[in-house]
N, C-alpha and C positions, 0 to 999 in steps of 0.2 A: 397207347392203350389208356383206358379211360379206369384209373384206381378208382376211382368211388365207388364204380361200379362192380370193379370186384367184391369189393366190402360188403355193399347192401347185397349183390349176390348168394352170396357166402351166408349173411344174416335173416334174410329172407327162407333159405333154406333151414337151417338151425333154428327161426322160430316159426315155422310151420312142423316143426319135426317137435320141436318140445309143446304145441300146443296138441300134435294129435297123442302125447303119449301121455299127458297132461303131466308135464314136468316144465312148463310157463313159469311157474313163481321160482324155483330151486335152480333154473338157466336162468332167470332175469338175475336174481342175487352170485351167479358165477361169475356172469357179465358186468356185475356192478365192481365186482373184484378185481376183473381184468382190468377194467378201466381205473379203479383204484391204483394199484399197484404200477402202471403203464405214465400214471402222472406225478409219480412222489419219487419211485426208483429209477434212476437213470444209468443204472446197471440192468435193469432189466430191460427197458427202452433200446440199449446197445448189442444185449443180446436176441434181442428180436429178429434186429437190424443185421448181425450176423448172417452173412454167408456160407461160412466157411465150416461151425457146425454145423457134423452128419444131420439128420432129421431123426435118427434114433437116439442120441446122444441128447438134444433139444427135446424129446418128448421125455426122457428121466428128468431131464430139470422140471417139464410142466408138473410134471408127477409128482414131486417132489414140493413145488411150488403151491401146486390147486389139490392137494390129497386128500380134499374136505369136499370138494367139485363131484358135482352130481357125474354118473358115467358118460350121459347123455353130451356134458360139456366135456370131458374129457376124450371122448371119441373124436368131436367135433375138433378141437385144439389139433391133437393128433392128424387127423386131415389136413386140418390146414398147413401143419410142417410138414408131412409128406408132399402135397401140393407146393413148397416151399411159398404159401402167401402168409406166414407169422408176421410179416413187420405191418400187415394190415390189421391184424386180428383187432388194437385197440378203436380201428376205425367197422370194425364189426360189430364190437360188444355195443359201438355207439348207435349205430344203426338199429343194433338188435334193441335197445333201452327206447329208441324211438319207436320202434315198430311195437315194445309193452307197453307203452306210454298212448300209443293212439287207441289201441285196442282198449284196454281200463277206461279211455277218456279220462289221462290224465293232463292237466295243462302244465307246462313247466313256464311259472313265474319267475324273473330275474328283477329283483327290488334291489337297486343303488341309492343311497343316500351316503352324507358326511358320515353319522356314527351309526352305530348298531344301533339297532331298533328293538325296543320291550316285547313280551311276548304276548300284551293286549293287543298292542297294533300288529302283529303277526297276524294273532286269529281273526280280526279285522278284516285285513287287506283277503288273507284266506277264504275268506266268509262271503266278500263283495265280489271275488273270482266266479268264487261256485254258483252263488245266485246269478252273476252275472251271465257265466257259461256256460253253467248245467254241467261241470265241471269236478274231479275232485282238484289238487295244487300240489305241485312240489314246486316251495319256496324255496329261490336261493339266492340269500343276501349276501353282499357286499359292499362294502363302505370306500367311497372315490372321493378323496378330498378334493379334487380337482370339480366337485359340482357346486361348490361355497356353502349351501345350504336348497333345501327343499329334497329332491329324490325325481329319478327315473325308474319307469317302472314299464317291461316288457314281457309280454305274453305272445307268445308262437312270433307272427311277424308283425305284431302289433306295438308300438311306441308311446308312450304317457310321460314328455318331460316336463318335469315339472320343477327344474333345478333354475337357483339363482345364476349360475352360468349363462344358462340358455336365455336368460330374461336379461340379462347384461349382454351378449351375443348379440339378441333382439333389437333393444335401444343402439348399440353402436351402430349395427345396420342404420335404422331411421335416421341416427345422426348423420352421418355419411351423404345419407340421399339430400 
């Protein structure tokens, strides 16, 4: 059986259900939750992945958990552990942020460099996206000591290395030859 496809199944349905009820912004920020809380707690990660909890016993915890979650997400949750596919859900809410993310036309940037970077060169790099893309940006940096110096910089499946690494990689190549 092919899990992805549960997932985007799943998520495809739940954002066409929050766009016709117009509840998009207040699911995308559930989903943003889900996916929060699915990559920091590894007690909840376990309990996902439980089997052995009923599916009503697993919906008092979501309830307990998401009690700020629009109804809309909370029905939705609730299916899913009835269905018993909860240990997908955080590959849902991912689905479901891409499926808000094409709709908005938003680009999700991924900027690596050695150190963090100021918040002039943010709105910058921001700036050259959107003119670039016709685009709004969610930027998400990260600093890789392993690039030496310069930055990688990736938009959807696009690639910009522009890291001392990759230019030391480069020469050793040539050397070689």
């Amino acid at each position: 059986m092919n899990y992805s496809a549960i997932a985007v199944r799943y998520a495809k349905a739940l954002f066409s259900l929050a766009k016709e009820k117009k509840a998009l912004e207040k699911v995308k920020d559930d989903m943003t939750q889900i996916v929060s809380v699915s990559e920091q707690d590894e007690v909840f990660r376990n309990f996902l992945e439980n089997p052995v909890l009923p599916f009503a016993k697993k919906n008092e915890i979501f309830d307990a958990i998401f009690k700020k979650a629009d109804k809309l997400t909370l029905d939705f949750i609730h299916l899913v552990t009835q269905k018993r596919r909860e240990a997908f859900l955080k590959q849902m809410a991912l689905d479901f942020l891409n499926m808000y993310k094409t709709e908005k036309g938003i680009k999700t940037v991924r900027f690596s460099s050695v150190a963090k970077i100021d918040d002039k060169v943010k709105k910058e790099i921001t700036k050259i996206i959107k003119d670039s893309f016709n685009a709004e940006t969610d930027l998400i940096e990260t600093t890789d000591e392993n690039l030496v110096g310069g930055f990688v910089i990736r938009i959807d499946d696009l690639q910009y290395d522009a890291s001392v690494s990759r230019q030391l990689e480069h020469i050793k190549r040539e050397i070689v030859k």
